[in-house]
N, C-alpha and C positions, 0 to 999 in steps of 0.2 A: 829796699833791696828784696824786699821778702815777696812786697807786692810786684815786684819785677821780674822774679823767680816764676812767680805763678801764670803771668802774663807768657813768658815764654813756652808754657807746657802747653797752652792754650790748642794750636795746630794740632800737637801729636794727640793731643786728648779725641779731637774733635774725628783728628785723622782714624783713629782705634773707635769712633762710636758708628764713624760710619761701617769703616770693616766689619764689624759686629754686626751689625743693623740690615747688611748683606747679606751675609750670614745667616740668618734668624729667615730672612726672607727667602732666600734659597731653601731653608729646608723648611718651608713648606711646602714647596712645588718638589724638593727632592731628599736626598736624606744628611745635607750636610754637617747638624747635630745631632743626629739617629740617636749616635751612641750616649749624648750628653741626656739625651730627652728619656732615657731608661734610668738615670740615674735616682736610686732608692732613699726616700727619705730618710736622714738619720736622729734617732730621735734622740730629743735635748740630753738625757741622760747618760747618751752610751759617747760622750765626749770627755775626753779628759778632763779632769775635775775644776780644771781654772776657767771653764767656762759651765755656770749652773745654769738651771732654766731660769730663762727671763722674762720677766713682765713686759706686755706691751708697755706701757709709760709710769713712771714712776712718779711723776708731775703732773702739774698741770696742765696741761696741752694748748697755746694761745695761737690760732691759727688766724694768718692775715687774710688771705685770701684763696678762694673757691672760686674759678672761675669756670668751672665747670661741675655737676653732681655724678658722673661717673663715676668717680668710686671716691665719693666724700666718707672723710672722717664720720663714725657714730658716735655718739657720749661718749663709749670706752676708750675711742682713739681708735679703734680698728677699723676695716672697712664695712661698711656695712651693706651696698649695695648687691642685691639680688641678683642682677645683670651680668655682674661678673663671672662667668662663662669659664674661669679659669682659678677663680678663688680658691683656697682651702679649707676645709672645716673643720671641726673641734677633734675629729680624729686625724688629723692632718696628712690626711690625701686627697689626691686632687679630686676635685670637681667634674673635668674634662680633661682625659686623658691625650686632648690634641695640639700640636705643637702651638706655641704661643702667635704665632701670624698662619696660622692657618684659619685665625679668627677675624674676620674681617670690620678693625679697628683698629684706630691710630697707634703708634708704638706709644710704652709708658716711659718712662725715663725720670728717675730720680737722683737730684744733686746733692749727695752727700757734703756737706760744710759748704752749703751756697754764697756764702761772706753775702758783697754787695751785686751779685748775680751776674759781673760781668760775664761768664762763660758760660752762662746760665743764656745771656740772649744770645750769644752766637751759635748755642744747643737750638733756638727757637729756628735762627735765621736755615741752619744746617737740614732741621727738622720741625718745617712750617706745620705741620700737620698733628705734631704728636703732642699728647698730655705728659706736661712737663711737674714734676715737683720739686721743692727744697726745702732742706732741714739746715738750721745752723743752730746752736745757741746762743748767738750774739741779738740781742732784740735790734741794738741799733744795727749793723749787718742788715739783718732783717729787713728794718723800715729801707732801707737804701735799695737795697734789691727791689722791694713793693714798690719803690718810685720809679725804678729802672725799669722793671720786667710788668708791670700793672698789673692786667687782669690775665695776660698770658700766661702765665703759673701760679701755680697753690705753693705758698710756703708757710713752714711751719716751725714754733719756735720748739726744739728739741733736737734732743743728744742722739750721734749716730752709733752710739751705742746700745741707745734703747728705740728703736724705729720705730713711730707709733701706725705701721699700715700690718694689713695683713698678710700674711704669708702667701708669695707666687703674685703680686700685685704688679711689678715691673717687668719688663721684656729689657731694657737697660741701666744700671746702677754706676753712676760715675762718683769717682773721688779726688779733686786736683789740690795741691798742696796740703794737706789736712791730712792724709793719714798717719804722719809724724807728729801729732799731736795726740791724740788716742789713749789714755793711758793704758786700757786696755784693746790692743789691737788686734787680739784673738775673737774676742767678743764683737768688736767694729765687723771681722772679717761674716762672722758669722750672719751677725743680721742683715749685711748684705746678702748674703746667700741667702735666710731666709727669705726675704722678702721679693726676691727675683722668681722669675716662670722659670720651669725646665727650658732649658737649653739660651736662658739668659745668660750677660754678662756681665762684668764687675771690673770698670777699667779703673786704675787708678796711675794716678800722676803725680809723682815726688820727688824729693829732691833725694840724692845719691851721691857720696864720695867713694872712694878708694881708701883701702884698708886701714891704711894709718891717720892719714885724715880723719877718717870717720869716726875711730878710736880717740884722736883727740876732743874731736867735737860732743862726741857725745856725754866723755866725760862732764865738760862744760855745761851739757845741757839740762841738769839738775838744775841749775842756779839758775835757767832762762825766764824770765819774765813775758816770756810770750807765748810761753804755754806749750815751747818743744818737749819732747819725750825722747823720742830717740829717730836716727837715719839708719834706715835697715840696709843690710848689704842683699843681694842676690840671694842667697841663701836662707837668710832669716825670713823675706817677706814669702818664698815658696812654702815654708815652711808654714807658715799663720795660713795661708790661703789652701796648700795643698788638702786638708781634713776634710773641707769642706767641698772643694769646687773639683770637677772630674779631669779638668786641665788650666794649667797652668803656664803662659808664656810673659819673660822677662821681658823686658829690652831699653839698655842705655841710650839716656840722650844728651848728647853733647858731653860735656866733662863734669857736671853735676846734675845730673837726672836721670829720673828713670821710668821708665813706663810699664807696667805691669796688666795683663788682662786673664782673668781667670771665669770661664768656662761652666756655667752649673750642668 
């Protein structure tokens, strides 16, 4: 059921990476994220205190595949590539203060909770050109994806709550089914933002009920053994995402889902 859930978000996901991807492109020839691309870093500490400053990786970092060195992992787990034209550095401002496709290089795109990669290849088939990555922490996940997706993306075994890239490293940050898993989904929200360019986005795809519903289920979801946390309503995921991201758009699908994309 679960994995059928996921399957169904599959379109709208892919449908919102395009729009984004649009987006991002137009405003390098014009100013359609002007205003997102002004938006002022905020540093780790002046956030509410449930979320502190975070380590890049707190583990060990087992990374399957590199199929490209553009912006490979270093020892610390961060990026370490010179190249990077739009990286940030230890004082964390940008590099290059120029929209992220006005660089002329594939879009980045990172699969928050990449399971067994299927939505990971139809990210490929959508965007033949772009460097794709994924984090899960399931190893076996993992190996199924590497056999799925090959050498077409870099995955990596690690929590999307501690992202081990560095900051401003994506131009798109996808999340399908998996952010109702998160224990901490303020932290999740954040290093998604971290880790995106100005005027990136941060689409995610989850499952959604209605008010009473959801108040039943969630009670339940203490006892889950599949590692739910909770089903946000409208309001709650604006709420985790507004701090961080300059805009925020909802949108229900079907009778249990929802689609959310939020704007750096």
């Amino acid at each position: 059921m679960k994995g059928a859930h996921a399957r169904s978000l599959y379109p709208h996901v892919l449908s919102a990476l395009r729009e984004c991807a649009a987006a991002l492109a137009a405003g390098a020839d014009g100013d359609a994220f002007a205003p997102c691309r002004q938006t002022t870093r905020i540093p780790y500490d002046s956030h509410p205190a449930h979320i502190p400053h975070i380590p890049h990786v707190s583990r060990s970092l087992r990374t399957l595949h590199f199929p490209c060195d553009s912006h490979a992992l270093g020892d610390s787990g961060t990026s370490c590539d010179s190249r990077d034209s739009h990286a940030l550095g230890d004082s964390g401002t940008s590099c290059d203060s120029r929209a992220p496709h006005a660089l002329s290089r594939p879009l980045r795109i990172l699969d928050m909770g990449c399971g067994t990669g299927a939505l990971a290849q139809q990210v490929l088939e959508a965007f033949p050109s772009c460097e794709l990555s994924g984090v899960d922490l399931s190893e076996r996940m993992l190996s199924r994806a590497a056999a799925r997706l090959g050498s077409r993306a870099r995955l990596a075994c690690a929590d999307s709550e501690r992202l081990p890239f560095s900051d401003g490293l994506f131009d798109l940050v996808y999340c399908n089914d998996s952010f109702h898993h998160y224990p901490d989904p303020h932290r999740a929200a954040f290093q998604a933002w971290r880790v995106l360019a100005a005027g990136g986005a941060f689409v995610i795809g989850d499952c959604w009920q209605p008010a009473p519903a959801r108040a039943l289920m969630n009670a339940f979801m203490r006892h889950s053994f599949e590692g739910d946390v909770r089903i946000y309503s409208e309001s709650e995921l604006r709420a985790i995402l507004s701090p961080w991201f300059s805009r925020v758009e909802w949108r229900r699908v079907g009778f249990r889902s929802c689609l959310a994309i939020a704007v750096k």
